[in-house]
C-alpha positions in Angstrom: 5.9 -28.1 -43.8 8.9 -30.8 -44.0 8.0 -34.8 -45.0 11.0 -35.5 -44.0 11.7 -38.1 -41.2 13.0 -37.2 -38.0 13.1 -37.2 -34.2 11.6 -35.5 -31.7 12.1 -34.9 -27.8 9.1 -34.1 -26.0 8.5 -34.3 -22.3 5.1 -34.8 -20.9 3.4 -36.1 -17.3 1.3 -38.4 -17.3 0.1 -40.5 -14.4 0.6 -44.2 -14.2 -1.5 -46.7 -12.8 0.6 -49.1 -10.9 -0.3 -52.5 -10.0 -0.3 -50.9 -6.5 -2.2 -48.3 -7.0 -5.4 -50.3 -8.4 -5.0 -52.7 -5.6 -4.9 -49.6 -3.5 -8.2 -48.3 -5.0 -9.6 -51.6 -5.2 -9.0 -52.2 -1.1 -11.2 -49.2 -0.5 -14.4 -50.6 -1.5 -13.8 -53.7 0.3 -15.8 -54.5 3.9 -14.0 -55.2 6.8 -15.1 -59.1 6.1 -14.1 -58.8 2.5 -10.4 -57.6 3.5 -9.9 -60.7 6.0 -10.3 -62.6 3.3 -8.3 -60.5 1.3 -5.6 -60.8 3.7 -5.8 -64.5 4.6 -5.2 -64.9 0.8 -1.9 -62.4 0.8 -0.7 -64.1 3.9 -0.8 -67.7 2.2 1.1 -66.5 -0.5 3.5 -64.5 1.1 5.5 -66.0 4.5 6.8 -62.7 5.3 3.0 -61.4 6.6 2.0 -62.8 9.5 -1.5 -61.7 12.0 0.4 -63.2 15.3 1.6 -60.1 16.8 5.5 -61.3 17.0 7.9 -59.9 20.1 9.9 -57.1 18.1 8.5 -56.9 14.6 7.0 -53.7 15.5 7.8 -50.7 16.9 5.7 -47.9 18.9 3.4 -46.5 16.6 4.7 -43.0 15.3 0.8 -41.6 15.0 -2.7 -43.0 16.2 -5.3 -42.6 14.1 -7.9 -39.9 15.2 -11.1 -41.9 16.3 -13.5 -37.7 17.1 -15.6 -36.7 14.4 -14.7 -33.1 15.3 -10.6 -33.9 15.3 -9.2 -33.4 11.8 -7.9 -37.1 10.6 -4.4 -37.9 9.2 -3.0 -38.1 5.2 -5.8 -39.8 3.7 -5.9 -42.1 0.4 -6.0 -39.0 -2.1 -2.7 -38.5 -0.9 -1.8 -41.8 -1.4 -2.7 -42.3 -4.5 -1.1 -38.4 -5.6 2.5 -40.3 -4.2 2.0 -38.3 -1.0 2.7 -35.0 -2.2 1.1 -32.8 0.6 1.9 -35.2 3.1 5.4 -35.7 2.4 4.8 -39.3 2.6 6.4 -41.7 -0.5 3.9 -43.1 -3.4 2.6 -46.6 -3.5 5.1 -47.6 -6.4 8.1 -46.5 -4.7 11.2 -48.9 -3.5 9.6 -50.4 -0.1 12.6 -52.8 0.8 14.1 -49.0 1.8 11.2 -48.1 3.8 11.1 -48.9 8.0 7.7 -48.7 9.2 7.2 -48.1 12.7 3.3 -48.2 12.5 1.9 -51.3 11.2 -1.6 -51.2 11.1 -4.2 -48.6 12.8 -5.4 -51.6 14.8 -1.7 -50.9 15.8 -3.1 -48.0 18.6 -7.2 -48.9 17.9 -6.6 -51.4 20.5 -5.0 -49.1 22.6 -6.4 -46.3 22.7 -7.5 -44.6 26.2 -11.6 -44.2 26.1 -12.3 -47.0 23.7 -15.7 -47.5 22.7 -15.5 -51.0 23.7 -17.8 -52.3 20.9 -15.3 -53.6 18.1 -14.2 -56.6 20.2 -10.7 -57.0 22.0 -7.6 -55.0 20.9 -5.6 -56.8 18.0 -9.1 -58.0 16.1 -9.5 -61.1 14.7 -10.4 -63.6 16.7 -9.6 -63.8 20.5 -8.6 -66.1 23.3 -11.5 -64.6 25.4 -14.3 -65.2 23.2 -16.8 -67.8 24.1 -17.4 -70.5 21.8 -19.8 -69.8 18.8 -22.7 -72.4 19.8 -24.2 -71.9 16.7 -21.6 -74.0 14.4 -22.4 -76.8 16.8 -26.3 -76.8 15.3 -27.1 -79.2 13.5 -28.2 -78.0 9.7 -31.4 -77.1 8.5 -33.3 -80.1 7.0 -34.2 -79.3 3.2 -37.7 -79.7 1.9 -36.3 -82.1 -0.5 -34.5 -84.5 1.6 -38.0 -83.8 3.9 -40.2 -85.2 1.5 -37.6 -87.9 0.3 -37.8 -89.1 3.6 -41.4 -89.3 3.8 -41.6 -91.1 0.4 -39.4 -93.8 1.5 -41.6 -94.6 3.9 -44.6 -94.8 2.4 -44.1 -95.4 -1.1 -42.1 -98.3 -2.6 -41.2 -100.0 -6.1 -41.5 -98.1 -9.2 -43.5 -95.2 -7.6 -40.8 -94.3 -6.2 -38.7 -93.6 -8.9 -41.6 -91.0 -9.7 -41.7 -89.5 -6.3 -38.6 -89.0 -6.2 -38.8 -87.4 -10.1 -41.6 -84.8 -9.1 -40.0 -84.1 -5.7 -37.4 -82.7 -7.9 -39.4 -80.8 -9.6 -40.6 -78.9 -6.1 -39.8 -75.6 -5.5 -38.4 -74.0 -2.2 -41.6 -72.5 -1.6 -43.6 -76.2 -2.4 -44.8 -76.2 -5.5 -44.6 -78.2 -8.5 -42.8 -76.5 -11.0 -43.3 -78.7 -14.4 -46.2 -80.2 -15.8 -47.2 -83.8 -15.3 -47.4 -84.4 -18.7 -43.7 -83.7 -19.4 -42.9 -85.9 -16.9 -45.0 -88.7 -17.6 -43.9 -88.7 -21.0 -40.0 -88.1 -19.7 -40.4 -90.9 -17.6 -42.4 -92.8 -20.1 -45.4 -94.0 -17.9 -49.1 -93.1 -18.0 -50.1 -89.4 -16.7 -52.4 -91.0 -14.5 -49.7 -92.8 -12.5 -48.0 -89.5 -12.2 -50.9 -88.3 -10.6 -51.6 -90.9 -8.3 -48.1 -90.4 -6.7 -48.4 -86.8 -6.4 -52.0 -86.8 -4.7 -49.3 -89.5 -2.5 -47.1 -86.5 -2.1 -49.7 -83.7 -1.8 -50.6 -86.0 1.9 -46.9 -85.7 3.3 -45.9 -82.5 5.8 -46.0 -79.4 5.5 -49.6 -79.5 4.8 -49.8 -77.7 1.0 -47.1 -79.2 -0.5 -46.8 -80.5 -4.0 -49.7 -77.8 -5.4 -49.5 -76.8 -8.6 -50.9 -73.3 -7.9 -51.9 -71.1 -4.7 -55.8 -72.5 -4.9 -55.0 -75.9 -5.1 -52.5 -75.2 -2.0 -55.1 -73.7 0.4 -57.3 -76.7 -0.5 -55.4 -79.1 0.4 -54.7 -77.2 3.4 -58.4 -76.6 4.2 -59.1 -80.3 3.2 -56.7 -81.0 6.2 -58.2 -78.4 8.6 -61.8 -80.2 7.6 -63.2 -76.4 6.3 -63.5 -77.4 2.5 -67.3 -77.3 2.1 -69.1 -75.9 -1.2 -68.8 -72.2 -0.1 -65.0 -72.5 1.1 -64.5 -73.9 -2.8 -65.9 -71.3 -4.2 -63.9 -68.8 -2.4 -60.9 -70.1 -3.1 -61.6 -70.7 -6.7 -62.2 -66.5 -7.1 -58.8 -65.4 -4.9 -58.6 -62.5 -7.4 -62.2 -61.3 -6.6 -61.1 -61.5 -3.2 -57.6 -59.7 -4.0 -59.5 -57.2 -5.0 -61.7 -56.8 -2.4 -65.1 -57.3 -3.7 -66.4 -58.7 -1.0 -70.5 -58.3 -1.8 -69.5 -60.3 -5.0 -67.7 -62.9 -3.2 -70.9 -63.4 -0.7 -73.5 -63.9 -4.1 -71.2 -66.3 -5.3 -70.5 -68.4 -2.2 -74.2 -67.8 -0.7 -73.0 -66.5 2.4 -74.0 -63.5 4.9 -71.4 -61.2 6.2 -70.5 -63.4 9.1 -69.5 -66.6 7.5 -67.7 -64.5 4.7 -65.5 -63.0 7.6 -64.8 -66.2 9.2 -63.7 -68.1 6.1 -61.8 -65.4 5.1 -60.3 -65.6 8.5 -59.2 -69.2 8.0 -57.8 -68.7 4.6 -55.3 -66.0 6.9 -54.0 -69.1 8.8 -53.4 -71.0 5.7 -49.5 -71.1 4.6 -49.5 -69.6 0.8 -45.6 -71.0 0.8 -45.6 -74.2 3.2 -42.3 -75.6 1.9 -40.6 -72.0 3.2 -40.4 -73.3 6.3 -37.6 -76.0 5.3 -34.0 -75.5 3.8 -34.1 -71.8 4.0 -30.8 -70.4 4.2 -30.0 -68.6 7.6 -30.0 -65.0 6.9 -26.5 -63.7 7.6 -26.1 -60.9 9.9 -24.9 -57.7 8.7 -21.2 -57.2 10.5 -21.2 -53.2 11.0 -17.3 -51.8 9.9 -17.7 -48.8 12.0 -19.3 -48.2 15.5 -20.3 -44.2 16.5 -21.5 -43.3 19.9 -21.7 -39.7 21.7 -18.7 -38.9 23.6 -18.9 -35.5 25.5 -20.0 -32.7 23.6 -19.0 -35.1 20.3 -18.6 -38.4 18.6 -16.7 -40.9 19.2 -15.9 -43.1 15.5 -14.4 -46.7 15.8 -13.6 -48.8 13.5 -14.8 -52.6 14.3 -11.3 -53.8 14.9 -12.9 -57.3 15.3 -13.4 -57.9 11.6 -9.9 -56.4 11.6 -6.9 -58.5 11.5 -3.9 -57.3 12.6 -1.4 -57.8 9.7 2.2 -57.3 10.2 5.6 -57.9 8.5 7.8 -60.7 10.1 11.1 -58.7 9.7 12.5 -61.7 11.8 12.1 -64.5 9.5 13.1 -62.2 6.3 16.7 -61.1 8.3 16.4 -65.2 9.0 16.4 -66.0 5.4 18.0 -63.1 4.2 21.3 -64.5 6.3 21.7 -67.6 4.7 23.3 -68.4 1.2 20.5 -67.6 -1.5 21.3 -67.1 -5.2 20.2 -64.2 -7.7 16.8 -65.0 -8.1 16.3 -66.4 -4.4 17.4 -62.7 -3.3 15.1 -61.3 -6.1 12.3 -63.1 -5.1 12.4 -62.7 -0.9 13.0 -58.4 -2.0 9.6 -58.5 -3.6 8.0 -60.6 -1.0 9.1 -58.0 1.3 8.0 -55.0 -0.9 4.8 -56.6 -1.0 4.5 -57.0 2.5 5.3 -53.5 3.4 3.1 -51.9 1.2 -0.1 -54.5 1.7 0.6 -53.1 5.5 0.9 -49.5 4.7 -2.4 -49.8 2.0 -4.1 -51.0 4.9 -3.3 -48.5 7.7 -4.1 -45.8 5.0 -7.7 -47.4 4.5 -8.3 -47.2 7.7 -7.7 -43.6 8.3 -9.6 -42.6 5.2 -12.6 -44.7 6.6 -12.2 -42.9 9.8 -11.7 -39.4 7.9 -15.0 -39.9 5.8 -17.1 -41.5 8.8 -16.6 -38.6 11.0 -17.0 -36.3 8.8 -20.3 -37.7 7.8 -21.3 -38.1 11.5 -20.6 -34.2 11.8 -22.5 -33.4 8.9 -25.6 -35.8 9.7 -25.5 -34.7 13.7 -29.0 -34.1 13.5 -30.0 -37.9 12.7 -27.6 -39.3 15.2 -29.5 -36.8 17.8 -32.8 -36.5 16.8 -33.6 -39.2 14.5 -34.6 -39.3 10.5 -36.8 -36.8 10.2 -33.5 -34.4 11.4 -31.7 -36.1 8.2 -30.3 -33.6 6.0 -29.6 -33.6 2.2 -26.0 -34.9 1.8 -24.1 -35.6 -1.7 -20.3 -37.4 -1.9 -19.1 -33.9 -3.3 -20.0 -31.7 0.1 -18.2 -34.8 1.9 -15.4 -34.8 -0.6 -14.9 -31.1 -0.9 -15.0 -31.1 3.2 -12.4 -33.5 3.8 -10.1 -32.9 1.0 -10.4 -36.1 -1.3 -11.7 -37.0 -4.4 -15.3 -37.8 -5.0 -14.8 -41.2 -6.2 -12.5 -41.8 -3.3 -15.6 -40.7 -1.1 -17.6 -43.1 -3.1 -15.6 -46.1 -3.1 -14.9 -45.4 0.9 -19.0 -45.9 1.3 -19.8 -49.0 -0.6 -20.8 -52.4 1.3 -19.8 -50.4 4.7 -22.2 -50.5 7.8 -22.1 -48.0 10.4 -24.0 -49.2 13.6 -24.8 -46.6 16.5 -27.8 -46.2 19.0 -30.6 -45.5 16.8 -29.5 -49.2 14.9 -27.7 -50.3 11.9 -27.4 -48.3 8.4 -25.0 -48.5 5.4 -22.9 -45.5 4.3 -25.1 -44.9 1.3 -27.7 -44.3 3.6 -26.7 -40.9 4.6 -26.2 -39.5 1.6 -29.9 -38.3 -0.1 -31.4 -35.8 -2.5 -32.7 -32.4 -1.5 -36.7 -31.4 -0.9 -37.3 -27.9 -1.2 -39.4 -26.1 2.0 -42.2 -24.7 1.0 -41.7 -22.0 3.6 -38.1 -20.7 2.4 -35.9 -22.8 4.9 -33.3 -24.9 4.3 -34.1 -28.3 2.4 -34.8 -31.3 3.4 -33.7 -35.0 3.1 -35.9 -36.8 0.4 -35.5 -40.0 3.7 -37.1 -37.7 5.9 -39.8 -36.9 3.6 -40.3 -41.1 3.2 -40.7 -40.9 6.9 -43.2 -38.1 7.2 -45.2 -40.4 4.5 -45.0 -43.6 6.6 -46.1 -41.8 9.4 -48.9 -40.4 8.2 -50.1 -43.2 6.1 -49.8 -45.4 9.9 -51.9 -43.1 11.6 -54.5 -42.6 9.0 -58.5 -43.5 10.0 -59.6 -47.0 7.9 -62.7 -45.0 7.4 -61.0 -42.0 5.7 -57.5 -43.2 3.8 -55.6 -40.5 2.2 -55.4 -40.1 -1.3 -52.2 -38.7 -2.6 -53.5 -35.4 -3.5 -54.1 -35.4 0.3 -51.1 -36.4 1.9 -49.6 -33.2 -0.7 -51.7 -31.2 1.1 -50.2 -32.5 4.4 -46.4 -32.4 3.5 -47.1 -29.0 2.4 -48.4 -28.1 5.7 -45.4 -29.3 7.7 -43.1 -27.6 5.4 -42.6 -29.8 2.3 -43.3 -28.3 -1.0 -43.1 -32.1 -3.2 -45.0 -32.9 -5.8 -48.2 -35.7 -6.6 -46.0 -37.7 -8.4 -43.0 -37.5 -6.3 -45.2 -39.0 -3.5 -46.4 -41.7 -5.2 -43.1 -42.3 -6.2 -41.7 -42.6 -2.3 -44.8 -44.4 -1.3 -44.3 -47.0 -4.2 -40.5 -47.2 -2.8 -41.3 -48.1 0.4 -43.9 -50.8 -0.5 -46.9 -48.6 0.9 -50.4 -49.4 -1.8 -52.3 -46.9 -3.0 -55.5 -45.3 -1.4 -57.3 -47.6 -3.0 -55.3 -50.8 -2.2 -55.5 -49.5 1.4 -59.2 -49.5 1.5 -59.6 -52.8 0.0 -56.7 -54.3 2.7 -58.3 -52.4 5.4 -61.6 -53.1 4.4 -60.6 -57.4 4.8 -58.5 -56.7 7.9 -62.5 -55.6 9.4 -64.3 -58.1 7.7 
C-alpha cells in the first residue's frame, strides 16, 4: 500500500435536497388553510404571483385532475420529487424561466369540471363575489371574566379596596377560582390578610354566582348559600364530595342524618350547581374544523373533491413580467425579476402537484375504506400508510405527510385522514380482521345498552366480543374503554347508582 499523495476520480449519485424540494415536501403536510397563508405570504413577496385570474395569463389546461376514486390519478409527488422520471416531467430544481405552463393550478379545471360536487364553494376558490356577508365578524366580542368582574368592582367597591380587588381578580382563573393564597398577596400588597379577605367575600357576591372560591366546596357553597339550600345537612355533604365521588351513599346519609329521599334531592341540587362558573365568560369560540376534501357517492362510485374554497387560485402574471422585462433593467435587475419568475412557476407547479397527490391518496383510501363510507364504522377495515403507499405507487412518508392536519367531510360527518388508517383485530372465527375503531364501537355500544342493575365487567364484555367475532384480549379492552373515556364497572355502578338516587 502507497503513502504517497495523490488524486483520485470517482463518480458517485447522490441525491440532493434542493431548497425546492424541502418546500415541496414541506407543502404536503400543510391544510388547505395553512397553504392560503402560505401563499398570501409568497404573493407579498413576489409581484409576479397574483390570485385575480388575469385575461390571458393562462392557457386551457392541458390535463384535469381525476376527481373518481375508481379512476387512476395523474404523476403524483413521488415523481416529483424523483425529477419526474416515470412521468417524463422535469424535477423541481430545474431551469423554470424555460418552462410554459399551460395548467396553473388544479383549481384550474376543479371549478370546471361537468358533475361537480358542488360542496367546495364557487369555482376559482377563495373568496367570492356571491357569498353573503359573514354576520358573525359583525358580533360584538365575548366579555372576559376579568373585565366582568372589574366592572362589578368599580361599582361597588371604591378607594384602596380597590386596588385589592383588582389584585385578586388577577389572580382568577378562567374557570373562577382563586389561584394564589391570600397570604401572598396580603404580604405582596403589604396590608393585613384580613382586609384581603374582606374584599374577596366582596368579590365572592358578584356574578356568576361561585366566583372567587378557592376550591370546588367552597364554590357550591357559595352557590347554595345563593339558592338559600345551605342548611347543616347540605354542609356536610359538601364538605365529604369525595365520599360522594365515590359513591358511598349509606355513609353520606349517617353523616348528614338524612333518609334516602332528602339525600336524593340534595344531591339533585348539587347537579344544578356550576363546578366552573367563570366558564361561561371569555371562552374562546371554538374554531370550526374547515374539511380539505369532500366525498360523496356518484353512481356505482365516489366522487373526491377537493374544497376549492380554502383554495386560492394562484397564477403567474406573465403580463407584468413581459411588462418589466421590456424596459431598460441592469444585471442584477434582470437577475433578480429571472428568479422571481422561477419562483413563481414552480410555487404554481408545487401546488397543482399537491393537489393531485391529495386526490390520488383520498380516493384511494375511499376505495379501500368503501365499507365505512356505506355501512358505517363497524364496516371499518384495518388500513396502514404502506397498503395505501404500495397501492398508489408513492412513498410511505409521502402517504404520511399527504394525511396530516387534512379533514375529509362526507355524509356520515367529518373525520381526519388519520382516522382511517387503524391496527388489525384478529377474528376469532378465521375471517378477515378487523379495525381496532370498530372494535371501540362494538364496546361503546354495548357498554350504552347495558342494564344499571347488571354492568359489565371486562371479563364480560371479552366474553361478548368474542361472540360477535372478536378474539381481543382483557387488557386490550380496558385499554379501548380507557381511550374513549368509558369508567370501569365499578365507576359505572357508582355513576349509575347517583343518576337513580
Amino acid at each position: 500500500m502507497s503513502l504517497a499523495p495523490r488524486l483520485d476520480l470517482r463518480q458517485s449519485q447522490s441525491l440532493v435536497m434542493t431548497p425546492q424540494l424541502q418546500q415541496a415536501i414541506k407543502l404536503l403536510a400543510l391544510s388547505n388553510l395553512e397553504i392560503e397563508t402560505f401563499i398570501a405570504e409568497e404573493i407579498e413577496r413576489n409581484p409576479l404571483l397574483d390570485t385575480s385570474g388575469g385575461e390571458d395569463e393562462r392557457g386551457a389546461p392541458d390535463a384535469e385532475p381525476e376527481l373518481q376514486a375508481e379512476r387512476d390519478g395523474p404523476a403524483d409527488s413521488s415523481e416529483l420529487l424523483d425529477g419526474g422520471a416515470t412521468t417524463g416531467e422535469p424535477s423541481l430544481d430545474v431551469d423554470f424561466s424555460t418552462e410554459t405552463f399551460h395548467h396553473d393550478s388544479a383549481s384550474d379545471s376543479i371549478g370546471g369540471l361537468d358533475g361537480g360536487l358542488g360542496m367546495g364553494g364557487t369555482g376559482g376558490g377563495g373568496s367570492s363575489a356571491d357569498d353573503g356577508p359573514d354576520f358573525d365578524s359583525f358580533s360584538a366580542p365575548d366579555l372576559s371574566l376579568a373585565d366582568h368582574l372589574t366592572a362589578q368592582a368599580g361599582a361597588s367597591i371604591a378607594g384602596p379596596d380597590l386596588f385589592i380587588a383588582q389584585h385578586i381578580i388577577d389572580q382568577i382563573d378562567e374557570a373562577g377560582y382563586v389561584t394564589a393564597p391570600l397570604l401572598d398577596m396580603a404580604t405582596r400588597l403589604g396590608v393585613s390578610l384580613a382586609r384581603v379577605e374582606a374584599v374577596l367575600a366582596i368579590i365572592q357576591t358578584f356574578d356568576p354566582t361561585g366566583v372567587g372560591a378557592r376550591d370546588l366546596a367552597e364554590c357550591l357553597t357559595l352557590q347554595a348559600k345563593e339558592a338559600d339550600r345551605y342548611d347543616p345537612c347540605m354542609a356536610a355533604l359538601i364538605a365529604n364530595l369525595d365520599l360522594l365521588a365515590r359513591g358511598e351513599l349509606g355513609r353520606l346519609k349517617r353523616i348528614c342524618s338524612v333518609d334516602d329521599e332528602d339525600m336524593a334531592d340534595m344531591i339533585r341540587e348539587l347537579r344544578n350547581y356550576d363546578p366552573k362558573p367563570g366558564c361561561r365568560y371569555g371562552g374562546e369560540p371554538v374554531p370550526a374544523v374547515t374539511p380539505d376534501i369532500f366525498v360523496a357517492p356518484r353512481g356505482q362510485g365516489w366522487a373526491v373533491e377537493l374544497n376549492s374554497a380554502t383554495l386560492p387560485r394562484v397564477l403567474v402574471n406573465r403580463a407584468y413580467y413581459a411588462e418589466v422585462s421590456a424596459g431598460p433593467q441592469d444585471k442584477s435587475s434582470k437577475a433578480w425579476l429571472s428568479d422571481m419568475l422561477a419562483s413563481a412557476n414552480w410555487l404554481v407547479k408545487a401546488l397543482d402537484q399537491r393537489q393531485r397527490t391529495i386526490i390520488k391518496v383520498a380516493s384511494e383510501i375511499v376505495k379501500q375504506q368503501e365499507a365505512f363510507f356505506r355501512n358505517g364504522v363497524s364496516h371499518l377495515k384495518p388500513l396502514t400508510l404502506r397498503q395505501i403507499a404500495d397501492a398508489i405507487e408513492m412513498h410511505e412518508s409521502t402517504v404520511s405527510r399527504v394525511t396530516s392536519n387534512k379533514y375529509l367531510s362526507c355524509a356520515r360527518g367529518m373525520f381526519e385522514l388519520k382516522y382511517f388508517f387503524t391496527s388489525a383485530i384478529q377474528s376469532s372465527e378465521g375471517g378477515d380482521a378487523v379495525s381496532a375503531e370498530a372494535v371501540k364501537s362494538a364496546i361503546r355500544t354495548l357498554i350504552q345498552a347495558e342494564d344499571a342493575r347488571k354492568i359489565l365487567s371486562d371479563d364480560t364484555l371479552v366474553d361478548m366480543l368474542n361472540a360477535k367475532g372478536f378474539d381481543i384480549a382483557r387488557r386490550t379492552v380496558a385499554k379501548y374503554r380507557e381511550a374513549m373515556g368509558i369508567g370501569s364497572s365499578v365507576q359505572r355502578r357508582r355513576q349509575k347508582a347517583l343518576e337513580g338516587a
